[in-house]
C-alpha positions, -999 to +999 in steps of 0.1 A: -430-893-426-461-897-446-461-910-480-487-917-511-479-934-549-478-900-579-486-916-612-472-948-601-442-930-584-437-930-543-434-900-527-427-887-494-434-862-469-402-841-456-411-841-419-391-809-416-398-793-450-431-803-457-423-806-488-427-834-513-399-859-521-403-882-553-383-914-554-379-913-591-381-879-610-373-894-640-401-918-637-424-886-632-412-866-656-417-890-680-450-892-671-458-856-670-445-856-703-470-883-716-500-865-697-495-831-703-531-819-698-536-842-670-544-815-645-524-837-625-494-825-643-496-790-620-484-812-589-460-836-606-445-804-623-437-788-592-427-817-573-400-822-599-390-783-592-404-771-628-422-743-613-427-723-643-443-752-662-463-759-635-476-726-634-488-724-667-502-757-665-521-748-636-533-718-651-541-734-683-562-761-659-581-730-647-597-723-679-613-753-688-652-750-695-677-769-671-659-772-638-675-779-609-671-757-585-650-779-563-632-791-593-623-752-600-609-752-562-589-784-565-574-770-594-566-735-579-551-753-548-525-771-572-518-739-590-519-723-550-490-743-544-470-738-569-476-701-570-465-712-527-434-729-539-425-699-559-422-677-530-457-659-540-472-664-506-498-637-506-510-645-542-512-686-532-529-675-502-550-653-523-560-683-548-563-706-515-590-679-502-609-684-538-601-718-537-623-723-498-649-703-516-653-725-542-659-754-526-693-745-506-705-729-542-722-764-551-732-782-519-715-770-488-725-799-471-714-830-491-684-851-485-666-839-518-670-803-509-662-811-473-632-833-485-618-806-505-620-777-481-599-795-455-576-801-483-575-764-493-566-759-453-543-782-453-524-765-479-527-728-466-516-739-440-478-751-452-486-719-469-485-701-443-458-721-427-434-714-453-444-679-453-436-676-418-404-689-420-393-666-444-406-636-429-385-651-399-353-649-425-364-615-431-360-601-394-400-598-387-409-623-358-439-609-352-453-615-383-439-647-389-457-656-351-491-639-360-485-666-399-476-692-380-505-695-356-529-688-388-509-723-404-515-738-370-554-731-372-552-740-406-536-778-398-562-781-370-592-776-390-581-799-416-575-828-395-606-826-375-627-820-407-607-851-421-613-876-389-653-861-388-661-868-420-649-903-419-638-906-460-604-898-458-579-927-460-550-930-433-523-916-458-541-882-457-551-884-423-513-890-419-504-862-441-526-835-419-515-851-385-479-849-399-484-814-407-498-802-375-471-823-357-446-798-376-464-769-370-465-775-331-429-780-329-427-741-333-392-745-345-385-713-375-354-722-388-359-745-411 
């Protein structure tokens, strides 16, 4: 189980899930309530299940004048992931899609654009995961096979990018070898 510090807060990886688990929401919400532009705020709002704050905090984040490009797709893969946790698959999918774009708009080749595309890969691909399982619920294997082996392509190239490009630290190195662990386990009912 991988872990990182939010705001001060430790949270953890579900192994099974792949889904954040904060030690102290009250902590977080607090803090989210201090920082409320903080873009942030997007993750820490859905961590704490607040979708529909998050989501119009993410889309609020998205209108802010003079982003970078791969400032714009960081942002867009927070909102991504809420729109994800919402059950909105094909629309965070969509905004995952925009959010790979992005990055290669300033300099395709530098370890900030780099950094952030395997991020935007490592989150289609729970994406994808989580879309797949609940296309499984919904009686169409096939679909949730053809999803799944998109999430496992996914995981791959975000760990490779990660380990090539030599900036990551272990906890997200963790995180993306955690997620592909998942993902080759093949297992659709959680």
């Amino acid at each position: 189980m991988s872990s990182f510090d939010a705001a001060g807060v430790q949270v953890s990886i579900d192994d099974e899930t792949l889904r954040e688990v904060v030690s102290d929401p009250s902590a977080l919400s607090a803090w989210c309530q201090e920082h409320p532009l903080d873009p942030r705020t997007v993750s820490y709002l859905r961590m704490l299940d607040r979708l529909d704050e998050a989501a119009i905090a993410g889309r609020r984040a998205l209108t802010d004048q003079g982003l970078s490009p791969v400032m714009r797709a960081v942002r867009r893969t927070r909102y991504a992931h809420v729109l994800q946790w919402q059950g909105a698959f094909l629309a965070a999918e969509e905004q995952l899609d925009l959010a790979a774009e992005e990055t290669g708009l300033e300099d395709p080749t530098s370890p900030s654009s780099l950094s952030a595309l395997a991020a935007v890969f490592q989150h289609r691909a729970t994406c994808r995961f989580e879309h797949a399982l609940a296309e499984h619920r919904d009686g169409l294997p096939e679909a949730a096979g053809r999803r799944w082996e998109a999430a496992i392509e996914d995981a791959q190239r975000a760990l490779i990018m990660r380990e090539r490009l030599g900036v990551a630290d272990e906890g997200v190195l963790d995180s993306s070898r955690q997620t592909l662990a998942r993902l080759e386990r093949r297992d659709l009912t959680s």
